[in-house]
C-alpha positions as a Markdown table, in Angstrom:
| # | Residue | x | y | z |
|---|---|---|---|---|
| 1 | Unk | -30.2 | 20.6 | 31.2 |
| 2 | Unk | -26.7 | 19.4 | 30.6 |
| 3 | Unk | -24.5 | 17.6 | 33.3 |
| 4 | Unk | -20.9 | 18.9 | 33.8 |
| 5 | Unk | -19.8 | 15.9 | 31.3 |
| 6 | Unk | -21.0 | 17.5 | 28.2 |
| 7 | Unk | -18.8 | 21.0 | 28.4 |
| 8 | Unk | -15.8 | 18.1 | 28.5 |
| 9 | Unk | -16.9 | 16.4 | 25.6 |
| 10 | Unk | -17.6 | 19.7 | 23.3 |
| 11 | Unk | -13.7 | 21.1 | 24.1 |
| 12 | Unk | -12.5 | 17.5 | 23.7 |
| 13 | Unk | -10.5 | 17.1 | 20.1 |
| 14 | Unk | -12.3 | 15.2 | 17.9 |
| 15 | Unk | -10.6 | 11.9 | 16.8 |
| 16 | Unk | -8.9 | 11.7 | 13.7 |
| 17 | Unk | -10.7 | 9.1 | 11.2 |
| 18 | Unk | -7.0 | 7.9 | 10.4 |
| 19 | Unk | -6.5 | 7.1 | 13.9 |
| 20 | Unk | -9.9 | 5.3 | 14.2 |
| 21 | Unk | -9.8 | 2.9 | 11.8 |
| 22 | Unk | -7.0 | 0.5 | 12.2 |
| 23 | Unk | -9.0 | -0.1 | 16.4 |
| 24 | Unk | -12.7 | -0.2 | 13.8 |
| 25 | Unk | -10.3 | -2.8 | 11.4 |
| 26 | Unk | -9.7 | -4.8 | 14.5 |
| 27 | Unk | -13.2 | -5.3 | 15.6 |
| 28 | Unk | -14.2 | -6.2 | 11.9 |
| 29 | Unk | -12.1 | -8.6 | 10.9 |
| 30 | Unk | -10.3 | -6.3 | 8.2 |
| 31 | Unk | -6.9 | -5.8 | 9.3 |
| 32 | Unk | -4.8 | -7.6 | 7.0 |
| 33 | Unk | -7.2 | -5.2 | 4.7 |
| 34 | Unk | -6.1 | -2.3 | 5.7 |
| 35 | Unk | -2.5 | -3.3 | 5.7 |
| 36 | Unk | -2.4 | -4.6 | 2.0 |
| 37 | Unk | -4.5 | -1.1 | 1.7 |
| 38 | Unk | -1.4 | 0.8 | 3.3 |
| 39 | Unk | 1.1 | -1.1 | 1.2 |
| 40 | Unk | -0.6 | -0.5 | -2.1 |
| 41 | Unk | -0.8 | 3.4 | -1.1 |
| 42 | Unk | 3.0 | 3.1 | 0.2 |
| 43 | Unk | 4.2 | 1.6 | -3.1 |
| 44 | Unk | 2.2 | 4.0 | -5.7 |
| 45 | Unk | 4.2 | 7.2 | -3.3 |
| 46 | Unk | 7.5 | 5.1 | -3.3 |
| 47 | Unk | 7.4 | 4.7 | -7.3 |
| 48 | Unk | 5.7 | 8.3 | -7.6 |
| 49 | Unk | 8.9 | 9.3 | -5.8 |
| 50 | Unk | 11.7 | 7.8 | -6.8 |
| 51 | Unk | 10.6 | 6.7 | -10.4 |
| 52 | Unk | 8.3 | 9.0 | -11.6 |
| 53 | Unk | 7.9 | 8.1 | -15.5 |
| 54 | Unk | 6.6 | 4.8 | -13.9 |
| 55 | Unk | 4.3 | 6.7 | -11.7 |
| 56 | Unk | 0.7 | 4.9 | -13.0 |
| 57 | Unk | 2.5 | 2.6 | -15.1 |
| 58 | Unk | 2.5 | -0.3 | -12.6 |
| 59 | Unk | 0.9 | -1.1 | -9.4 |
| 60 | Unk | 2.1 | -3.5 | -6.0 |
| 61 | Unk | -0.9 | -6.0 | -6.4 |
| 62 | Unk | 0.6 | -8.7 | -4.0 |
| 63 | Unk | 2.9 | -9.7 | -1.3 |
| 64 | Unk | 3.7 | -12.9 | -0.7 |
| 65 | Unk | 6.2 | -14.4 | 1.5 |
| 66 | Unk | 9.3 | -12.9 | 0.6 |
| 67 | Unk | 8.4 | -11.0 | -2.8 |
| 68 | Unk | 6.5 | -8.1 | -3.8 |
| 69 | Unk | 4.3 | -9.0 | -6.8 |
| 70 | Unk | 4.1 | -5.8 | -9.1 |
| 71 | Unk | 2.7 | -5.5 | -12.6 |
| 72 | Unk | 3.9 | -3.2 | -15.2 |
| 73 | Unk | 1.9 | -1.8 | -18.0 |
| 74 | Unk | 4.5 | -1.7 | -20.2 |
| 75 | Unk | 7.7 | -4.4 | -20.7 |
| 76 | Unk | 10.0 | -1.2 | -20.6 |
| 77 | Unk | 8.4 | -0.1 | -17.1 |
| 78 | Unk | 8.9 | -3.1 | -15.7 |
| 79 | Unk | 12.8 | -3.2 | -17.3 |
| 80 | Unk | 13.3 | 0.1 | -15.0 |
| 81 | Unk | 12.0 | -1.4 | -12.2 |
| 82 | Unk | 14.2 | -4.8 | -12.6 |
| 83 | Unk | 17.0 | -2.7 | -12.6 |
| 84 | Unk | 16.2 | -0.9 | -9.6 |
| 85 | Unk | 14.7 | -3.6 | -7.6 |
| 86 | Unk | 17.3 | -3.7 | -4.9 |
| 87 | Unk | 16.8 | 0.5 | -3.9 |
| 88 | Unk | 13.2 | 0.3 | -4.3 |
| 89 | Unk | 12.8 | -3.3 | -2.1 |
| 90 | Unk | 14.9 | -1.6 | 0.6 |
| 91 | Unk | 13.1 | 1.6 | 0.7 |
| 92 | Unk | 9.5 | -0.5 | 0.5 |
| 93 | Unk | 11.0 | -2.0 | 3.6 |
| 94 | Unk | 12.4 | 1.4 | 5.6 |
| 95 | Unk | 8.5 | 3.4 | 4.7 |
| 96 | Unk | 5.7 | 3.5 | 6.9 |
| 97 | Unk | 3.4 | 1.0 | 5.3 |
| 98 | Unk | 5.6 | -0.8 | 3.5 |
| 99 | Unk | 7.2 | -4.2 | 4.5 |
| 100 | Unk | 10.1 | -6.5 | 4.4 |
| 101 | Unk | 11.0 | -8.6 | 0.9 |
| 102 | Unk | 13.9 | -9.7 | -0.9 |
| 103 | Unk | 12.4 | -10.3 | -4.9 |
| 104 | Unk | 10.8 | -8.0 | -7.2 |
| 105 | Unk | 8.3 | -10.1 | -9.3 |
| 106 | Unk | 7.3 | -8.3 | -12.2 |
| 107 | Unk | 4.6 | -8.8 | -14.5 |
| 108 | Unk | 4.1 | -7.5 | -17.7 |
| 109 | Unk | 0.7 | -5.9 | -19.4 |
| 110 | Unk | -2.2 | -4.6 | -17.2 |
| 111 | Unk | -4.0 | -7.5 | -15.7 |
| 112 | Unk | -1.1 | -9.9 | -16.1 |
| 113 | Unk | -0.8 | -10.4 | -12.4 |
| 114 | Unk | -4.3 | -11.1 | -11.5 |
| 115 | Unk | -5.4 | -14.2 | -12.5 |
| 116 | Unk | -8.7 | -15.7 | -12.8 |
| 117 | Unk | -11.4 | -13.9 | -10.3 |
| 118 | Unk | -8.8 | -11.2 | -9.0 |
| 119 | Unk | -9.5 | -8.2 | -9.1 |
| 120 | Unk | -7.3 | -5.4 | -9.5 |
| 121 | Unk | -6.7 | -3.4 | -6.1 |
């Protein structure tokens, strides 16, 4: 037989996985993680929004201090994003996921801006 508890806990909502893990990235250790996670995801919409021929051309794969590393496939994908590395910095910074910088570091060529024993995020 069931106690009074359980009819509350079948009408309760179920949680939202999204809203579970940054509380599950706490308790592991994994929160810087999940933040690089959400910055990588936030650049690939930014670029897929506002650049869109550059949309899986290049990829956020650091952020250090006060730059955003970004590598470019191609030299004339990362020629685009040089010349509009002051609107895409400031709307990195203004989106949920994003975060502050003031340089666009650009790489060229896939793997350019890993180094030895990184791998690609």
């Amino acid at each position: 037989m069931s106690g009074p508890d359980s009819a509350s806990d079948r009408r309760r909502r179920p949680s939202r996985v999204a809203d579970l893990l940054p509380e599950a990235a706490r308790q592991l250790g994994l929160e810087d993680e999940l933040r690089l996670s959400r910055a990588f995801a936030t650049w690939d919409a930014l670029i897929a929004e506002r650049v869109p021929p550059a949309a899986g051309a290049c990829r956020l794969v650091g952020i250090g201090g006060d730059s955003l590393l970004v590598e470019a496939d191609e030299p004339i994908v990362a020629a685009e994003l040089r010349m509009r590395a002051t609107e895409l910095l400031a709307a990195f910074a203004r989106a949920p996921g994003g975060a502050p910088a003031r340089y666009l570091r650009l790489v060229a060529g896939p793997g350019a801006g890993r180094g030895p024993g990184r791998p690609r995020v």
